[in-house]
C-alpha positions as CSV (number, residue, x, y, z in Angstrom):
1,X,54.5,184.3,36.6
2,X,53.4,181.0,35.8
3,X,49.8,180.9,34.2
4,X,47.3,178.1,35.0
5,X,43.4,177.3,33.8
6,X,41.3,177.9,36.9
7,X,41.4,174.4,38.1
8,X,44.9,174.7,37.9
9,X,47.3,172.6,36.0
10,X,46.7,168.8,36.5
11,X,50.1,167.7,34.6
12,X,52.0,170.0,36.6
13,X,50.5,168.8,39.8
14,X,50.9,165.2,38.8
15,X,54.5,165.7,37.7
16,X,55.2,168.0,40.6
17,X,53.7,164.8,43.5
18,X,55.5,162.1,40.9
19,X,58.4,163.8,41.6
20,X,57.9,164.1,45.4
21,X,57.2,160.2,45.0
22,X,60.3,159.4,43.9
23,X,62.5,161.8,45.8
24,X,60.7,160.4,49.2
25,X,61.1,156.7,48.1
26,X,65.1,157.7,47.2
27,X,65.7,158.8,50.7
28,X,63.7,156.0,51.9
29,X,66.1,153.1,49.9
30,X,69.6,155.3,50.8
31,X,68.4,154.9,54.7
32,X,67.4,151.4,54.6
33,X,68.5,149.2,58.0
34,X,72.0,148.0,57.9
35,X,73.3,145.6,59.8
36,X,76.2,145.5,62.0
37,X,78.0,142.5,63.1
38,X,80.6,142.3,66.3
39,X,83.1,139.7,66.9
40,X,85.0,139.2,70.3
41,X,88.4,137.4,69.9
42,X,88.6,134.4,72.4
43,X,91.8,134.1,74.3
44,X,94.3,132.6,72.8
45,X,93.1,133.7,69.3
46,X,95.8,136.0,67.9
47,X,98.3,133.5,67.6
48,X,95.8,131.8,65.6
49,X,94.4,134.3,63.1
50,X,97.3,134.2,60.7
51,X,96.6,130.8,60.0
52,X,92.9,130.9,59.2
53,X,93.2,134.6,57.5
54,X,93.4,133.8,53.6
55,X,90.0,131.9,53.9
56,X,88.8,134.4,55.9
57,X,90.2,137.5,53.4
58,X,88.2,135.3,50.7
59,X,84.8,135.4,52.0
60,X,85.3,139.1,52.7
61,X,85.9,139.8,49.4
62,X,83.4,137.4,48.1
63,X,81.0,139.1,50.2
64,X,81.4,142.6,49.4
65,X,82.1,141.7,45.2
66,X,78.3,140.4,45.9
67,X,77.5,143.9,47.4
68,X,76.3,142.6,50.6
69,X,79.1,143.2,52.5
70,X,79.7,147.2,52.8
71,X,83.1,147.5,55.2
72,X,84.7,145.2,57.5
73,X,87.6,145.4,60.0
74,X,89.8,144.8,63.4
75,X,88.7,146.8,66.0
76,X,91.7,147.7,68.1
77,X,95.8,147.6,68.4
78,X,96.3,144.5,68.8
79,X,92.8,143.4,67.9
80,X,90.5,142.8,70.0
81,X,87.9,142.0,67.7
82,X,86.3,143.1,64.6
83,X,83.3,144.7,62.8
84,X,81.5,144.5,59.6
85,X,78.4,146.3,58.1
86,X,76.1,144.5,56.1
87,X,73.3,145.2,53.8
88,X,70.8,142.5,55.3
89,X,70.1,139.9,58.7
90,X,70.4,136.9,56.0
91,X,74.0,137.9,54.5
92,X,75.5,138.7,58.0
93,X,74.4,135.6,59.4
94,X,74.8,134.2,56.0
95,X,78.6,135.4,56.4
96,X,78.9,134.4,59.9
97,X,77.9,130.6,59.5
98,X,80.9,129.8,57.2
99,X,83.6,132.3,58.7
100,X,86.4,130.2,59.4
101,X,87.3,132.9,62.2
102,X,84.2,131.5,63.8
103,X,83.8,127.7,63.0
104,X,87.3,127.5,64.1
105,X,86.7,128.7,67.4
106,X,88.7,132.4,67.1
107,X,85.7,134.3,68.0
108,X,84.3,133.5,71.5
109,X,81.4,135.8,70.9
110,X,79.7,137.3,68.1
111,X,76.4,139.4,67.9
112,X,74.7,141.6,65.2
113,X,72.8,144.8,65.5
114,X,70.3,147.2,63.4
115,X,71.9,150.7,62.5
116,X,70.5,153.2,60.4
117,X,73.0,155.3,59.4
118,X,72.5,158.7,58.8
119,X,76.0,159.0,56.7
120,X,77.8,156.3,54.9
């Protein structure tokens, strides 16, 4: 058994809520808001992707080497469209502005959304 003065131990206190602090602000920083972005292919697109991909493989990799850009992939077989996950709003829309998937007219529609994920 621990022994204390009768006020009990203010360093252990101090050090025991410090440590509280920290823990709490940890979970707070791993849950931050991610942001999600969706693309729809527009008709016609998949006979075009092939020839805007290596631009498009290059800002995905520039993206996540800057560690803004967490996954990123087709959704569906044949795609139908595609999904990323970002770390803010400014680098999704950031990424989305120079996408030559985009300003090429592949992607008819494109929209991003808040998720906090529990698991990643």
């Amino acid at each position: 058994m621990k022994q204390t003065a009768p006020l009990g131990n203010t360093f252990s206190v101090c050090r025991d809520t410090l440590l509280w602090l920290v823990y709490r602000w940890a979970l707070l920083k791993i849950r931050i808001m991610k942001i999600v972005s969706f693309y729809e292919m527009a008709p016609g697109a998949l006979s075009k992707v092939m020839d805007h991909y290596p631009v498009h493989r290059a800002r995905l990799d520039e993206f996540h080497a800057r560690g803004v850009l967490l996954m990123a992939g087709p959704l569906g077989n044949p795609p139908e469209g595609a999904m990323a996950i970002f770390t803010t709003r400014e680098a999704a829309e950031e990424f989305i502005k120079g996408d030559p998937f985009v300003t090429n007219d592949l992607v008819s529609k494109w929209r991003l959304v808040e998720w906090n994920a529990a698991f990643i």
